[in-house]
N, C-alpha and C positions, 0 to 999 in steps of 0.2 A: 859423861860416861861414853864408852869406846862403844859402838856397833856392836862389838861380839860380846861383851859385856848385860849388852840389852838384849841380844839375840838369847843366851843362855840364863837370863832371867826371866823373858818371854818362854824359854823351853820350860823349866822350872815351874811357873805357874800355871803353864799347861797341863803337866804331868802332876800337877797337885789336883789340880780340877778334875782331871782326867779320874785319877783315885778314888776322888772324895764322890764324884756321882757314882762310880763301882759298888761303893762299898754303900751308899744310899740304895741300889739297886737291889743289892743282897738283902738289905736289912725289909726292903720292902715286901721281897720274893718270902724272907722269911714270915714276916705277919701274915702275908696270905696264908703260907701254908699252916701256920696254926690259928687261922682263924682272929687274928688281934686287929687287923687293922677294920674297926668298926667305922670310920666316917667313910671309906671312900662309897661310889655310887656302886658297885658290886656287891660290896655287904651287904649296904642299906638296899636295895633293893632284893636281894635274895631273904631278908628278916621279911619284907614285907609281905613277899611270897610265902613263908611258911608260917606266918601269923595267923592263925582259926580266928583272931577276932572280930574280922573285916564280915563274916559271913554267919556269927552267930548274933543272940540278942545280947544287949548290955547282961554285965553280971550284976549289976547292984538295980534296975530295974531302969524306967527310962530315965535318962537325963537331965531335960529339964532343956534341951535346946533345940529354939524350932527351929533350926534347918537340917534337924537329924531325918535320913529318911528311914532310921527304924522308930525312933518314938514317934514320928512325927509325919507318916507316911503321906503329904497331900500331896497335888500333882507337878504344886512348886517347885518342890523337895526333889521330884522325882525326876523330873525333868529335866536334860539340859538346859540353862537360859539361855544359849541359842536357837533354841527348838520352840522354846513357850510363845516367843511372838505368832507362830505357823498356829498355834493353839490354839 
């Protein structure tokens, strides 16, 4: 292959690449805005923000797991395990 050959299929794959993350861009801007893109760490942490469940009791009653610190309130549970050594 001649130089200019390589140079204009170097241009070529550039301007494809170029496109293709554009239109990846758009497509992302648009899930934001309707709310679809559920994995990234923006969603997920904004769900976890308006989730009430983090702060009320279980609905179906306790659990059944001791390292719960609602069923299972001891000082274990409560505690950071960096803090429990100082304990």
């Amino acid at each position: 292959m001649s130089k200019k050959a390589k140079a204009s299929a170097r241009a070529l794959r550039r301007a494809r690449k170029v496109a293709r993350k554009a239109a990846q861009n758009l497509q992302y801007a648009a899930w934001k805005l309707a709310g679809k893109n559920t994995k990234s760490r923006r969603a997920k942490l904004r769900k976890q923000r308006s989730n009430p469940v983090r702060s009320k009791e279980h609905a179906q009653g306790p659990c059944g797991n001791i390292g719960c610190k609602r069923c299972n309130p001891e000082l274990h549970n409560l505690v950071a395990p960096r803090l429990l050594a100082a304990v």
